[in-house]
SERO-4910 file (N, C-alpha, C, O; in steps of 0.05 Angstrom, whole numbers):
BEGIN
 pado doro    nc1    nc2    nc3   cac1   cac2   cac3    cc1    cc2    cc3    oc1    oc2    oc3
  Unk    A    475   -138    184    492   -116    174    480   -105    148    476   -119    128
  Unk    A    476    -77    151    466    -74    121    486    -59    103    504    -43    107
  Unk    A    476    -72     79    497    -65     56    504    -38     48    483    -26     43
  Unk    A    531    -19     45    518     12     39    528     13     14    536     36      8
  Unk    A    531     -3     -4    527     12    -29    511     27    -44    489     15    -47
  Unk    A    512     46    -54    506     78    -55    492     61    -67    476     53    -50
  Unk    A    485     45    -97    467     41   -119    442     27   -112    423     25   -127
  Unk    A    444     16    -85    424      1    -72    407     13    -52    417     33    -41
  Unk    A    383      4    -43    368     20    -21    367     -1      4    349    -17      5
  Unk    A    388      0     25    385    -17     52    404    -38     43    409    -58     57
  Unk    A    412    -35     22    419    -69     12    403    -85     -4    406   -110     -7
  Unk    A    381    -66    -16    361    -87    -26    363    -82    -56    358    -62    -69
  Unk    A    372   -112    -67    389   -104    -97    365    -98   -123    369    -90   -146
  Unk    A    335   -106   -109    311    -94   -118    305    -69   -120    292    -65   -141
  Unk    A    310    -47   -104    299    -20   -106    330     -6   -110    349    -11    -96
  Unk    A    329      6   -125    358     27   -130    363     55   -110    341     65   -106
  Unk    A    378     67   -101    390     82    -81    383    110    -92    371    112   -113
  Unk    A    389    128    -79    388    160    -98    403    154   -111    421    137   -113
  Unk    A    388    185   -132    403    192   -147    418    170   -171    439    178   -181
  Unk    A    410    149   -179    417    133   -194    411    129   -216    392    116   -226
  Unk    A    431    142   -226    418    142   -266    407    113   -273    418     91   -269
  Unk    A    384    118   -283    367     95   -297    360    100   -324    345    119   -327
  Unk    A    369     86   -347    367     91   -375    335     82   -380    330     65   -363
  Unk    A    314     87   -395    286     76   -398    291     76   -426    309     89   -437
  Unk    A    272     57   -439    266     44   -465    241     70   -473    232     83   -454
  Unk    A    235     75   -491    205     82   -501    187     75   -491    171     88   -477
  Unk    A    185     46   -497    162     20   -478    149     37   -448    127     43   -439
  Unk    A    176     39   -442    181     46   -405    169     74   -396    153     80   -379
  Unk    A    181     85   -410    168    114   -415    136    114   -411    126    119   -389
  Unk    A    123    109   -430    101    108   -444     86     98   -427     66    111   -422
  Unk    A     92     68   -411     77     55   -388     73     79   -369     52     91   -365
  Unk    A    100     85   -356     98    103   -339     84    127   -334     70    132   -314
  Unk    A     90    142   -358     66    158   -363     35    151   -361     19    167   -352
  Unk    A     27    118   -372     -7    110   -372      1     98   -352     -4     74   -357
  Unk    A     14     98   -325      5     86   -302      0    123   -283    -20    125   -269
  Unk    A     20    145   -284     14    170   -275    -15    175   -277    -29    183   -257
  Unk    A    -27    169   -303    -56    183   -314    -71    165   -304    -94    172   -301
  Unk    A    -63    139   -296    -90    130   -293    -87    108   -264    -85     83   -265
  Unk    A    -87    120   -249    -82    101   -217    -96     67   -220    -81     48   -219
  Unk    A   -123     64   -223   -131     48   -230   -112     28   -242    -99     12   -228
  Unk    A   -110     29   -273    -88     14   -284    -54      9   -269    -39    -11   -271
  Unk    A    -50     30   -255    -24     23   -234    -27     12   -220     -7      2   -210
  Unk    A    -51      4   -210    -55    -10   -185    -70    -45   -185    -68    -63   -167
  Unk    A    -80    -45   -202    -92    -70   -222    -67    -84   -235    -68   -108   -237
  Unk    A    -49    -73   -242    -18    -90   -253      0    -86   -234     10   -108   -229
  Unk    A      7    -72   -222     23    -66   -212     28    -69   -176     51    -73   -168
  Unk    A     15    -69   -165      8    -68   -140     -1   -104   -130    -13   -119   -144
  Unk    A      5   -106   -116     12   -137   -107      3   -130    -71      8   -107    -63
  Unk    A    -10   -153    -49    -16   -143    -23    -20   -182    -18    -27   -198    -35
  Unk    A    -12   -185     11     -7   -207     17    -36   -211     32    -49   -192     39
  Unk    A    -44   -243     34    -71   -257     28    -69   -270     53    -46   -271     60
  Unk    A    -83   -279     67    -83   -304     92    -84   -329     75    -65   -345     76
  Unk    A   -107   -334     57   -112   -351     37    -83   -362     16    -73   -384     15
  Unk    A    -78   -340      4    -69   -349    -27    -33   -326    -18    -21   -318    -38
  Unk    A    -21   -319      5      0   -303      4      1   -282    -21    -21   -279    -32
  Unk    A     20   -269    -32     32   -252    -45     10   -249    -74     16   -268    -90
  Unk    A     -2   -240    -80    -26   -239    -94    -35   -208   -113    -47   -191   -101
  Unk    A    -29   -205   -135    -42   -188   -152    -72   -168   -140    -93   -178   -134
  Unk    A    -65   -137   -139    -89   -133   -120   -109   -120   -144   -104   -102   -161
  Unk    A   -137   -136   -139   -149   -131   -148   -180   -115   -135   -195   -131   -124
  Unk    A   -187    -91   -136   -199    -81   -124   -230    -86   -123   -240    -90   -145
  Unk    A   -245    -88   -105   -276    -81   -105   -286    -64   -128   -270    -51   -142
  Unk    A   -313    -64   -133   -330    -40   -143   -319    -11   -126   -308      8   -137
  Unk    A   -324    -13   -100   -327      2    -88   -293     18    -79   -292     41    -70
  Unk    A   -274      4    -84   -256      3    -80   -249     25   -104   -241     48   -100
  Unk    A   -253     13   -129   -251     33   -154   -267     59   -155   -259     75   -171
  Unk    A   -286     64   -144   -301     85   -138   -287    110   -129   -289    134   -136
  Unk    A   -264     94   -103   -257    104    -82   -230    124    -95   -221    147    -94
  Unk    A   -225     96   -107   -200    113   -116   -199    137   -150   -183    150   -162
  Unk    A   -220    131   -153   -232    157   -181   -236    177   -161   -222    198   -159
  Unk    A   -260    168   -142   -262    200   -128   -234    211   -113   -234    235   -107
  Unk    A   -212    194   -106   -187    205    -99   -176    229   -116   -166    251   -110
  Unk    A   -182    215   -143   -158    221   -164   -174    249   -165   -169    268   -151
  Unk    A   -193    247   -186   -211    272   -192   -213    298   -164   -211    322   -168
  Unk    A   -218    287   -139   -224    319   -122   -202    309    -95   -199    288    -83
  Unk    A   -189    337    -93   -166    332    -71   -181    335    -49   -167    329    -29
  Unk    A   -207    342    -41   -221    337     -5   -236    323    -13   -253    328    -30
  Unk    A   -232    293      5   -255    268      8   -259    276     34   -246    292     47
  Unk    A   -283    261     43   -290    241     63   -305    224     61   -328    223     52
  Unk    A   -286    207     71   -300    177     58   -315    156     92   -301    150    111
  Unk    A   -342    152     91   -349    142    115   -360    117    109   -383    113    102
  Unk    A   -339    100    115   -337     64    116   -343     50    141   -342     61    163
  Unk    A   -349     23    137   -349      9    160   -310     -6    165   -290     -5    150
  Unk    A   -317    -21    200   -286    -27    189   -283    -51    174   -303    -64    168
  Unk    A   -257    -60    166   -247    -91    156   -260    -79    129   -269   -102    125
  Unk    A   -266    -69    113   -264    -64     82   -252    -54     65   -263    -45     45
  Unk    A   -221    -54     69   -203    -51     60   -201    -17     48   -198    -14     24
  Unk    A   -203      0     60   -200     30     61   -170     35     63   -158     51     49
  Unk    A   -158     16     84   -125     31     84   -103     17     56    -83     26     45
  Unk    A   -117     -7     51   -102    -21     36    -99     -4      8    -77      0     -2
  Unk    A   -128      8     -5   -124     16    -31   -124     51    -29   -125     65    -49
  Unk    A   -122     62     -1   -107     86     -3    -77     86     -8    -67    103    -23
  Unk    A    -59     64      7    -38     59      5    -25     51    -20     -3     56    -29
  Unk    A    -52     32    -31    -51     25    -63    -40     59    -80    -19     66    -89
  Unk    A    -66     75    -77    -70     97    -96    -42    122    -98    -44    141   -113
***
């Protein structure tokens, strides 16, 4: 059964519902803003992807991986021609 209080998303007392006033610190602000400008840094702290090895794990990208996602940021038409199993969907999903 899922929960419908409006302030929650599904019931999940982790993610907040619309529309839900959220007060931010300065601190909060400020991150937010240097995580907008700089994907890289959002995705290096912030971004977490589950492991066969080690489960629930801090994602930390390739060389090539960071490449991928500068040339994202900087020009809105890629094409990007990879082999498979090198993690292409993971750090678009990241970006």
């Amino acid at each position: 059964m899922v929960d419908k209080n409006p302030k929650t998303y599904l019931g999940n007392q982790n993610l907040k519902g619309a529309n839900v006033q959220q007060a931010f610190t300065k601190e909060q602000v400020e991150e937010y803003v240097k995580c907008s400008k700089d994907p890289l840094y959002f995705i290096e702290n912030y971004v977490k992807i589950v492991t066969l090895d080690d489960g629930l794990v801090q994602f930390k990208p390739w060389d090539f991986q960071q490449d991928m996602v500068r040339t994202l940021h900087k020009d809105r038409f890629v094409i990007c021609k990879f082999p498979r199993q090198t993690g292409k969907s993971t750090v678009v999903i990241a970006y």
